[in-house]
BALOBA-1460 file (C-alpha; in Angstrom, 3 decimals):
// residues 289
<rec num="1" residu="x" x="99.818" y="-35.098" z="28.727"/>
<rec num="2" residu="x" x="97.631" y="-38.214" z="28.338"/>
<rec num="3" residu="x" x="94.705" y="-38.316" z="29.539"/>
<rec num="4" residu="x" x="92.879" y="-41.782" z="31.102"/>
<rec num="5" residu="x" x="90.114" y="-42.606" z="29.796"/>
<rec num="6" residu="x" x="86.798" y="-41.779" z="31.157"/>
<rec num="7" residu="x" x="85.421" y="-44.519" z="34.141"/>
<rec num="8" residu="x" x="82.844" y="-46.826" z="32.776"/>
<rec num="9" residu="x" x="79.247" y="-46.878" z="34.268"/>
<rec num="10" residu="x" x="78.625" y="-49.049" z="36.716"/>
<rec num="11" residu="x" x="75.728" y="-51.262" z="35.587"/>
<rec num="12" residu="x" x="72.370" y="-51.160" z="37.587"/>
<rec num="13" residu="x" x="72.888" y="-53.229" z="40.250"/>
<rec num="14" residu="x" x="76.743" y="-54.535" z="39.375"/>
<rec num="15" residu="x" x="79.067" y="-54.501" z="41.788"/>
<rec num="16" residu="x" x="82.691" y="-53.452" z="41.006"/>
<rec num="17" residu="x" x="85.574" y="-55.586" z="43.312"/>
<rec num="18" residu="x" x="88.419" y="-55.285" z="44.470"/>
<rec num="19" residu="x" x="90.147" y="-58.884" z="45.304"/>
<rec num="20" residu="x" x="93.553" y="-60.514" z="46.942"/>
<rec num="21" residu="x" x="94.092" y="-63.754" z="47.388"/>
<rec num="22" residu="x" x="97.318" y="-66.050" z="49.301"/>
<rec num="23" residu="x" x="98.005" y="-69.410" z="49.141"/>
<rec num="24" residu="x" x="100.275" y="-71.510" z="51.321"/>
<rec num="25" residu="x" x="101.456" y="-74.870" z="51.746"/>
<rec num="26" residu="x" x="101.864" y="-74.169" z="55.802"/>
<rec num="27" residu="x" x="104.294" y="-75.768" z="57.890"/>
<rec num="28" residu="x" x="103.668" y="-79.077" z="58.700"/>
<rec num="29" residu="x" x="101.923" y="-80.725" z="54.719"/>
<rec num="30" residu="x" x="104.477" y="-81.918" z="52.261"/>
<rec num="31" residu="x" x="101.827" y="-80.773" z="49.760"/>
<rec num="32" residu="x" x="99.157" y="-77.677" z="48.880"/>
<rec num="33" residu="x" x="96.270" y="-80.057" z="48.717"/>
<rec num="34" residu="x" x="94.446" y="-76.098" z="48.336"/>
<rec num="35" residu="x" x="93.181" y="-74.020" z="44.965"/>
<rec num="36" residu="x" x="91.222" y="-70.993" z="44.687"/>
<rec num="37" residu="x" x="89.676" y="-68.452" z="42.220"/>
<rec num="38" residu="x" x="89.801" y="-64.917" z="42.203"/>
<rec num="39" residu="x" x="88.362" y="-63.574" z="38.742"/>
<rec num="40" residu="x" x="84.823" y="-61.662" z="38.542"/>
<rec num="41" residu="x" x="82.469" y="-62.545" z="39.452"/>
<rec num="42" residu="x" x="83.447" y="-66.131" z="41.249"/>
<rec num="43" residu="x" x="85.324" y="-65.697" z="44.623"/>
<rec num="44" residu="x" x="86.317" y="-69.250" z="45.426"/>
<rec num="45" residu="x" x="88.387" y="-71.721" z="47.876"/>
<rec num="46" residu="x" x="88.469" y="-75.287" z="47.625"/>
<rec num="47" residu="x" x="90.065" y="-77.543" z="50.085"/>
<rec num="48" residu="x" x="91.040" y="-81.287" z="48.600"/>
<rec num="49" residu="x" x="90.862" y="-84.514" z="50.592"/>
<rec num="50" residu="x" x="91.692" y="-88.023" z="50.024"/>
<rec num="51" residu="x" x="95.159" y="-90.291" z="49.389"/>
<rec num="52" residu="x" x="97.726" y="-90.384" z="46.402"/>
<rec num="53" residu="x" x="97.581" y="-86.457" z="46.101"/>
<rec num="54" residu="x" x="93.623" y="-87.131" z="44.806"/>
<rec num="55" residu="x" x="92.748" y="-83.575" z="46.545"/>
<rec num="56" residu="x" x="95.122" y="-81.656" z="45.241"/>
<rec num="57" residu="x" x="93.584" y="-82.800" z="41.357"/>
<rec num="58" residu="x" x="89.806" y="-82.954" z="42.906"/>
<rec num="59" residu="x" x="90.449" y="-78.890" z="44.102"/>
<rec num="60" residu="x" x="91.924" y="-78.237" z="40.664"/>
<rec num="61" residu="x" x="88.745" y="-79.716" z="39.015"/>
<rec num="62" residu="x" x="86.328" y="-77.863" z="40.949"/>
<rec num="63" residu="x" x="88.361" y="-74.899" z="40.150"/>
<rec num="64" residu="x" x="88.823" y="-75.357" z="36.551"/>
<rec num="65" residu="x" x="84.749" y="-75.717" z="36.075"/>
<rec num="66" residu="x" x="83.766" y="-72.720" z="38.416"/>
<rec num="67" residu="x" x="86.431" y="-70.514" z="35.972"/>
<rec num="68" residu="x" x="84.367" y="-71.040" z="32.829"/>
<rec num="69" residu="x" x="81.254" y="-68.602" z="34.924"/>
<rec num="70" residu="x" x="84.384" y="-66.075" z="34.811"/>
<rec num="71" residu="x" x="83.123" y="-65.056" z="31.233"/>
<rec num="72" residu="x" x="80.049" y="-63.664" z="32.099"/>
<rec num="73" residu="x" x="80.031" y="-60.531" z="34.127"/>
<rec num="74" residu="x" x="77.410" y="-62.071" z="36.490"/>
<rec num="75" residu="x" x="75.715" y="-65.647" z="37.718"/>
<rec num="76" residu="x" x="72.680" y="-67.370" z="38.443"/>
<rec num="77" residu="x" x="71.941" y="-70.033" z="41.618"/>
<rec num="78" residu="x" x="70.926" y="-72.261" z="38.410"/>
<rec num="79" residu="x" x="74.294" y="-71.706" z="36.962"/>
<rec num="80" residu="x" x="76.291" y="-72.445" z="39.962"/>
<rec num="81" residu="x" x="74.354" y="-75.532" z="41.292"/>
<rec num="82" residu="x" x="74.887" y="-76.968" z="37.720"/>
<rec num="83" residu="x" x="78.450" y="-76.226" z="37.649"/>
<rec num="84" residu="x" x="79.038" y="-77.960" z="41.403"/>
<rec num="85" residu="x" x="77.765" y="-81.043" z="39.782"/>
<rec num="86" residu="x" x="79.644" y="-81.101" z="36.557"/>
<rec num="87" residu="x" x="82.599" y="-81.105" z="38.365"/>
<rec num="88" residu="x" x="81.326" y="-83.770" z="40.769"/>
<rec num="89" residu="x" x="81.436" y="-85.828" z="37.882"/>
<rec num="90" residu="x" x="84.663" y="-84.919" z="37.136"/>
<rec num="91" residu="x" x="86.041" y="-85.871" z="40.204"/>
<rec num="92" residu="x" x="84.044" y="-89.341" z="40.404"/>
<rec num="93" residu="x" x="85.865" y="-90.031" z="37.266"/>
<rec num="94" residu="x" x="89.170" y="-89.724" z="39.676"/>
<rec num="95" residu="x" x="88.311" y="-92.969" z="41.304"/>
<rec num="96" residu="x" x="88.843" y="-94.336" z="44.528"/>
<rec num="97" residu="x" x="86.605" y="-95.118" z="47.546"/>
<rec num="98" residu="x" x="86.292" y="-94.666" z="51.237"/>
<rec num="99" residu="x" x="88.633" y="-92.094" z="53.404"/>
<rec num="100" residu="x" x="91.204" y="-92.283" z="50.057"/>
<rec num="101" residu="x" x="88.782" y="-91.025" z="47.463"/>
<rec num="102" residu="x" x="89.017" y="-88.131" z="45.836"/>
<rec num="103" residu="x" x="86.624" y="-84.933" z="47.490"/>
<rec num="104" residu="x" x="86.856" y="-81.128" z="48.128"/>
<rec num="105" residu="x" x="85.515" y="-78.390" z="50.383"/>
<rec num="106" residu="x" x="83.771" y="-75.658" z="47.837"/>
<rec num="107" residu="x" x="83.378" y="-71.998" z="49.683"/>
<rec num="108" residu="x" x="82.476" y="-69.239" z="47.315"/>
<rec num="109" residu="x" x="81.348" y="-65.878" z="47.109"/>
<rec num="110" residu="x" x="79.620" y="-64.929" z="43.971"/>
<rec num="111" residu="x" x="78.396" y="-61.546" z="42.563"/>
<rec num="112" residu="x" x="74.584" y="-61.497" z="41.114"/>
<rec num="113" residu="x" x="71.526" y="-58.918" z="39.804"/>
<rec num="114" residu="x" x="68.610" y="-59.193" z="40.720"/>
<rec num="115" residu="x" x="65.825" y="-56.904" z="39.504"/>
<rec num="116" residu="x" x="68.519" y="-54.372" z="39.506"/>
<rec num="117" residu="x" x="70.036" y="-54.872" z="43.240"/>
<rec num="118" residu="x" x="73.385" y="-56.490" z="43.365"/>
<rec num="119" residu="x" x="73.951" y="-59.215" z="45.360"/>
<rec num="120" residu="x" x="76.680" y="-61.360" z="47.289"/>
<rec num="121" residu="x" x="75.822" y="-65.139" z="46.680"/>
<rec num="122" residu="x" x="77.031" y="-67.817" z="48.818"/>
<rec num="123" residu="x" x="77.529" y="-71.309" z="48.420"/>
<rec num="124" residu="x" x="79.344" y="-73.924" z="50.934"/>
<rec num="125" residu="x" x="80.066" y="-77.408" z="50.965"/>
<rec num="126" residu="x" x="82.115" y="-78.675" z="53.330"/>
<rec num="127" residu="x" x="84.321" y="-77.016" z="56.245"/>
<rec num="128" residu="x" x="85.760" y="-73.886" z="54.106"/>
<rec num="129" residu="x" x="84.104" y="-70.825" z="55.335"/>
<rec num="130" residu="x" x="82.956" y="-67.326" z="54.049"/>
<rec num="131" residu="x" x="83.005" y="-64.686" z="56.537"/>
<rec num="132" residu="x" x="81.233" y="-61.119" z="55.967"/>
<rec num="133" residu="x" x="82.179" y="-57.229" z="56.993"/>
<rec num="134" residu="x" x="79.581" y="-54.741" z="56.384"/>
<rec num="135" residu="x" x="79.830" y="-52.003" z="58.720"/>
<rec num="136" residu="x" x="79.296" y="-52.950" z="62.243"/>
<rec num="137" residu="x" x="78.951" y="-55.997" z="60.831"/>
<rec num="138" residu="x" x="81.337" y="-59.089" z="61.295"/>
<rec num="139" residu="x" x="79.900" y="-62.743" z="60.817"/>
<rec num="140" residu="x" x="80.591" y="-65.999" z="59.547"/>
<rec num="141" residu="x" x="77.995" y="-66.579" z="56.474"/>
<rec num="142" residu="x" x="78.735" y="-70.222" z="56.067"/>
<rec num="143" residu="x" x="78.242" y="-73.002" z="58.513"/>
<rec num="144" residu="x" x="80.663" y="-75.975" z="58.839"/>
<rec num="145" residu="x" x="79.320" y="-78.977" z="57.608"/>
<rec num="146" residu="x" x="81.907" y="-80.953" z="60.023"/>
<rec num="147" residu="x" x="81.202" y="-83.425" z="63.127"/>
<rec num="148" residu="x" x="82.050" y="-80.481" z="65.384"/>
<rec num="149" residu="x" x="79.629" y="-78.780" z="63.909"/>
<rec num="150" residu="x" x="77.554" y="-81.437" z="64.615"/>
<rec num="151" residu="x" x="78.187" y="-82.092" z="67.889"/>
<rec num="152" residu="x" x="78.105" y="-78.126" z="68.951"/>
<rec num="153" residu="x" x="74.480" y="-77.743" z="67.710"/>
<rec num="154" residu="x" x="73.179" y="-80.713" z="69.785"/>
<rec num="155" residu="x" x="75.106" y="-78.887" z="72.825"/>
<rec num="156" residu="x" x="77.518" y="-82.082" z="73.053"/>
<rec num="157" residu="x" x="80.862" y="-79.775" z="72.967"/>
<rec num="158" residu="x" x="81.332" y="-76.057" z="73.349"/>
<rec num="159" residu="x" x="82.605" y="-74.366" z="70.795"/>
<rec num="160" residu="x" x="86.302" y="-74.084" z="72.766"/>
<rec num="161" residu="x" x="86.094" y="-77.907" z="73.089"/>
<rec num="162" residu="x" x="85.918" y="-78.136" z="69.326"/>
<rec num="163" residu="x" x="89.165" y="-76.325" z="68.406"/>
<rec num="164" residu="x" x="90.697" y="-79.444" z="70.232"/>
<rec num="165" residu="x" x="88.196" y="-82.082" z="69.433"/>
<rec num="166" residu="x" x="90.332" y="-85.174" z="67.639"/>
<rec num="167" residu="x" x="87.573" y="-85.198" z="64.912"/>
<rec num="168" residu="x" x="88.023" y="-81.269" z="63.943"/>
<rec num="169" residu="x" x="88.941" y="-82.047" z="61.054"/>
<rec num="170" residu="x" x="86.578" y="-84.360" z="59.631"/>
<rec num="171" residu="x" x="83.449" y="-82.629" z="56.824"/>
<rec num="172" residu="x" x="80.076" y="-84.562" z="56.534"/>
<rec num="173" residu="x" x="79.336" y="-83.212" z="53.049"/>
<rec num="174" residu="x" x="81.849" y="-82.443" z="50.463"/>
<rec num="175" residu="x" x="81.946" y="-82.572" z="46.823"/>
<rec num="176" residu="x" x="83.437" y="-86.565" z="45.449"/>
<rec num="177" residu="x" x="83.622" y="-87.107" z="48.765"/>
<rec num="178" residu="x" x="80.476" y="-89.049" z="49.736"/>
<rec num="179" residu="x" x="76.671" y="-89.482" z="49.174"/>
<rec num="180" residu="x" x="75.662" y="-85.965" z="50.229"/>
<rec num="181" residu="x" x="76.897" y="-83.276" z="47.999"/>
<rec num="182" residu="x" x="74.217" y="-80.836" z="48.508"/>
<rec num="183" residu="x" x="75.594" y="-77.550" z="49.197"/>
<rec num="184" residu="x" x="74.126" y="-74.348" z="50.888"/>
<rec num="185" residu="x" x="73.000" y="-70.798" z="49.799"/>
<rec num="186" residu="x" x="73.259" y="-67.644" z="51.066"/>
<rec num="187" residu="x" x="71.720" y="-64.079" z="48.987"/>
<rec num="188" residu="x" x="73.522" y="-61.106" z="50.262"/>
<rec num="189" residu="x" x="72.367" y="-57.417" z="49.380"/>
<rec num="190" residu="x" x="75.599" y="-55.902" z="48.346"/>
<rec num="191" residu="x" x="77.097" y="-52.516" z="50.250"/>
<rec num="192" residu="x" x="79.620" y="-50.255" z="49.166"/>
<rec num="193" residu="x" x="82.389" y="-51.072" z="51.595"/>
<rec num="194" residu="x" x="81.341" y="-55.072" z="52.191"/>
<rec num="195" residu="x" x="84.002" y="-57.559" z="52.699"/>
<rec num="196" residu="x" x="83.917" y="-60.999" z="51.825"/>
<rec num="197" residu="x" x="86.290" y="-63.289" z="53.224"/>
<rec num="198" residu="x" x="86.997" y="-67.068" z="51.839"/>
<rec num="199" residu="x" x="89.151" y="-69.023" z="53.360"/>
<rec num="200" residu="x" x="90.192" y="-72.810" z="54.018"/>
<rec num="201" residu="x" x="90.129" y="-73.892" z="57.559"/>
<rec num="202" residu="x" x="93.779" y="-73.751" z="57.616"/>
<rec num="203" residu="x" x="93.070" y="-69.889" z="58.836"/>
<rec num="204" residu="x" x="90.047" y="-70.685" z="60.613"/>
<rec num="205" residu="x" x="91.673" y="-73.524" z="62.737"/>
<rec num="206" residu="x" x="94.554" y="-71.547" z="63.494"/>
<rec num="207" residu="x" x="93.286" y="-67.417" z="63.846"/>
<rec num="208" residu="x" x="90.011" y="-66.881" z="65.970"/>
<rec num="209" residu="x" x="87.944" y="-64.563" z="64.592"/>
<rec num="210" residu="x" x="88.249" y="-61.573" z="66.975"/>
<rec num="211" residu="x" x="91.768" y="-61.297" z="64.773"/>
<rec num="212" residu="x" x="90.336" y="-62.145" z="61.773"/>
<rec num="213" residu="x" x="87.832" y="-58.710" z="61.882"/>
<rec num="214" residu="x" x="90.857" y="-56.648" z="63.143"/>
<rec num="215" residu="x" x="92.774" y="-57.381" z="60.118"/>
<rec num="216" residu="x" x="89.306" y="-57.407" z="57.620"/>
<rec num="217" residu="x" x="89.072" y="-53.793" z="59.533"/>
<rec num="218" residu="x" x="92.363" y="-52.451" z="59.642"/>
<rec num="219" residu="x" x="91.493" y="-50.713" z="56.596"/>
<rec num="220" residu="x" x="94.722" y="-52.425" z="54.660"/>
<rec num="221" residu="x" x="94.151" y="-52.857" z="50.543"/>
<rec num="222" residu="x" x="92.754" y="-56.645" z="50.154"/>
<rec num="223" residu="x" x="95.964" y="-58.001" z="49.481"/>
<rec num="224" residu="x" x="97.870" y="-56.657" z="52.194"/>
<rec num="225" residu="x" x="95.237" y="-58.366" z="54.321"/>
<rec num="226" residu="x" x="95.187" y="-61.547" z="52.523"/>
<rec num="227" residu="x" x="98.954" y="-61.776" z="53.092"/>
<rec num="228" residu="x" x="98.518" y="-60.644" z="56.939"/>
<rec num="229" residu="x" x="95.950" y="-63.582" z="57.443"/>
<rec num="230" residu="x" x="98.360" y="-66.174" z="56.221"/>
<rec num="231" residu="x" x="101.598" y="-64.929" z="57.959"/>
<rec num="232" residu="x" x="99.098" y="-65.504" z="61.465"/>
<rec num="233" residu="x" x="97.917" y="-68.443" z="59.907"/>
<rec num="234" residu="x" x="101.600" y="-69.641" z="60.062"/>
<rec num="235" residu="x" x="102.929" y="-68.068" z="63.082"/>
<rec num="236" residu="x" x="100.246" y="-69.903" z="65.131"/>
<rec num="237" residu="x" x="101.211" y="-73.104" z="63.694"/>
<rec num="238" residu="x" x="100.728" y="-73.355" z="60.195"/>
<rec num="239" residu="x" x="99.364" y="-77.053" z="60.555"/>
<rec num="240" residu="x" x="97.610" y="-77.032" z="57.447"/>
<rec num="241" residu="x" x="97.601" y="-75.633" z="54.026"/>
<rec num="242" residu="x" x="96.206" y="-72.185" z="54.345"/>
<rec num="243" residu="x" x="94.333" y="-70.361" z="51.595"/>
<rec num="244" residu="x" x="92.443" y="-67.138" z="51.659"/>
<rec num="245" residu="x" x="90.731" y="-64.893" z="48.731"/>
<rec num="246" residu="x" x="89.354" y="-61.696" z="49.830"/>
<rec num="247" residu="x" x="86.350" y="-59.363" z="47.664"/>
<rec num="248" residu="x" x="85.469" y="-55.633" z="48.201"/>
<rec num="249" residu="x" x="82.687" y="-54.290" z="46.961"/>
<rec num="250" residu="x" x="83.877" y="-50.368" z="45.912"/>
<rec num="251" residu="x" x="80.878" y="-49.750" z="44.101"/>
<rec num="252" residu="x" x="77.493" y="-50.711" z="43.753"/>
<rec num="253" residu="x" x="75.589" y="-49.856" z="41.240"/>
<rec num="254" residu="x" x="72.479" y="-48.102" z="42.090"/>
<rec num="255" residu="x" x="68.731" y="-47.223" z="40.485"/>
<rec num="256" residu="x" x="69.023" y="-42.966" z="38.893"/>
<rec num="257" residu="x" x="66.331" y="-42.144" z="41.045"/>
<rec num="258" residu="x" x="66.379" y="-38.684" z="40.779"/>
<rec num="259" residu="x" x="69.510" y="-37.901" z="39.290"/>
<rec num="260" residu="x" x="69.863" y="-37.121" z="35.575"/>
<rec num="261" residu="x" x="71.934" y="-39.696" z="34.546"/>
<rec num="262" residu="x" x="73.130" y="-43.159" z="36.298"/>
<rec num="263" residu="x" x="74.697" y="-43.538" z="39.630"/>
<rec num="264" residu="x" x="76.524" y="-45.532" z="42.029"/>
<rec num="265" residu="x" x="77.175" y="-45.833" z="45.353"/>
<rec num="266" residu="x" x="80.760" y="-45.552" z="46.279"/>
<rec num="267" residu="x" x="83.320" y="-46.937" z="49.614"/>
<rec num="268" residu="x" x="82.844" y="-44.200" z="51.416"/>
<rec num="269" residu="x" x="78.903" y="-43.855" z="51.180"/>
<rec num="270" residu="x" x="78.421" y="-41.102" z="48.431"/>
<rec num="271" residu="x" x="75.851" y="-41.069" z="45.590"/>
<rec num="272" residu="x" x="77.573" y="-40.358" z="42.280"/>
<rec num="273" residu="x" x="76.776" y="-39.073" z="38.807"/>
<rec num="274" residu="x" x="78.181" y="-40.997" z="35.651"/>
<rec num="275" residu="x" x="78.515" y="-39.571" z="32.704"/>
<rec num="276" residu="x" x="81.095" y="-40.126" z="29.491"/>
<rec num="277" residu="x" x="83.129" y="-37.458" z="30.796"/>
<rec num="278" residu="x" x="83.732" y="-38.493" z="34.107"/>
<rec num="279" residu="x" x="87.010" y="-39.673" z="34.883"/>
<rec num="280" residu="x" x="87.943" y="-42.127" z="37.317"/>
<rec num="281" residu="x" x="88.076" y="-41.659" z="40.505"/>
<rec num="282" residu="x" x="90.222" y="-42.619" z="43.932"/>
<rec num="283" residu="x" x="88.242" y="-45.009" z="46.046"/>
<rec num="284" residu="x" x="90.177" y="-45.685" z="49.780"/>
<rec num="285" residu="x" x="90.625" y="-49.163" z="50.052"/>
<rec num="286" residu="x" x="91.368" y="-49.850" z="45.944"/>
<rec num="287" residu="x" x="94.137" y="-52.181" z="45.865"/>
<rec num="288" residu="x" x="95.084" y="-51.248" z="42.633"/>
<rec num="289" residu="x" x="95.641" y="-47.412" z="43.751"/>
């Protein structure tokens, strides 16, 4: 009998994910103007805009220059800001101007150290969003940066009135897409258990979020629930291209303290020693057991 190989320590502070992603071209676009990124330690959705299928290549781009962080097992703010504008440039170089040029939403969730605490990172331009689970926790991170948006925070619509509101769909920053490319940032501390949803508004403008934290909590492996998301996406409508990526923290790695060799904190709240002979071990919620 073989046996596996012993589990590798978690570094201080690292956190070790479990991810899903779906994709979908929904019912009503002739095109998937979406593209996302799912490899460690960038968590990613981008949502193209503009005419002559220029958001389908401006998505790629910003995709394509967030995948080079993917060698490195972690990322700075610095790192990420300067990647956002190299592929600004990128997508300048597209061409095109007013409503037809090319732009793209950029939601992300990004894994960090600091000082030897992991951390969820955040960044969001546009309309994409990044939602967060963490025990009796369920939020939206990100905020829109749409008219609606807009026009909720200077009490102009409710929040109902802006599911229906003609100009729903319209961002006031996005990457290529205008003057103001400037995203926001969001440092999370990382928990054993967390969920980090990203996900283009084709879910958010079709599933409320009282579903979406029933399915983030229905205990399912991430991409079970990253395929439930988009089959509601679609049964409610499926006006728009949907696209959803999904990270679980399953460990965090944690300071010795006391103990006599390194630990982490695992899903279900337990402190754990690691040592070369350790083997790994079943974690509920790993979608690869």
């Amino acid at each position: 009998m073989t046996q596996e190989p012993p589990a590798e320590p978690v570094p201080l502070g690292a956190i070790r994910v479990a991810a899903g992603a779906r994709t979908h071209v929904g019912r009503v676009r002739a095109t998937n103007e979406d593209s996302y990124l799912e490899a460690a330690p960038i968590y990613m959705v981008a949502d193209g805009m503009g005419g002559h299928n220029a958001g389908e290549v401006a998505s790629a781009i910003a995709v394509e220059e967030f995948e080079k962080l993917t060698l490195q097992d972690t990322v700075t703010i610095d790192q990420l800001g300067d990647t956002l504008r190299a592929a600004g440039r990128r997508i300048a170089e597209v061409g095109g101007s007013g409503l037809l040029s090319a732009g793209t939403t950029v939601a992300l969730v990004a894994t960090m150290v600091i000082d030897g605490t992991g951390y969820w990172v955040v960044m969001n331009l546009g309309d994409s969003r990044v939602y967060r689970l963490s025990d009796e926790i369920f939020e939206q991170v990100s905020v829109d940066h749409s008219v609606v948006q807009e026009l909720m925070d200077r009490g102009d619509i409710t929040a109902e009135e802006a599911l229906r509101h003609p100009h729903r769909h319209m961002v006031t920053r996005a990457l290529g897409g205008g003057p103001d490319s400037e995203p926001d940032y969001w440092l999370i501390p990382a928990e054993p258990g967390d969920r980090m949803l990203i996900c283009s508004d084709g879910l958010s403008g079709e599933v409320d979020d009282a579903t979406i934290e029933r399915v983030l909590r229905s205990g399912d492996p991430v991409q079970q629930a990253c395929d439930t998301l988009v089959e509601l996406a679609l049964d409610a409508g499926g006006h728009d291209n949907v696209t959803v990526v999904l990270a679980e923290a399953l460990e965090v790695g944690d300071p010795p303290g006391d103990a006599t060799g390194p630990t982490a904190r695992t899903h279900d709240g337990g402190l754990v020693d690691i040592d070369e002979d350790t083997l790994p071990r079943s974690i509920p919620g790993d979608a690869s057991s």
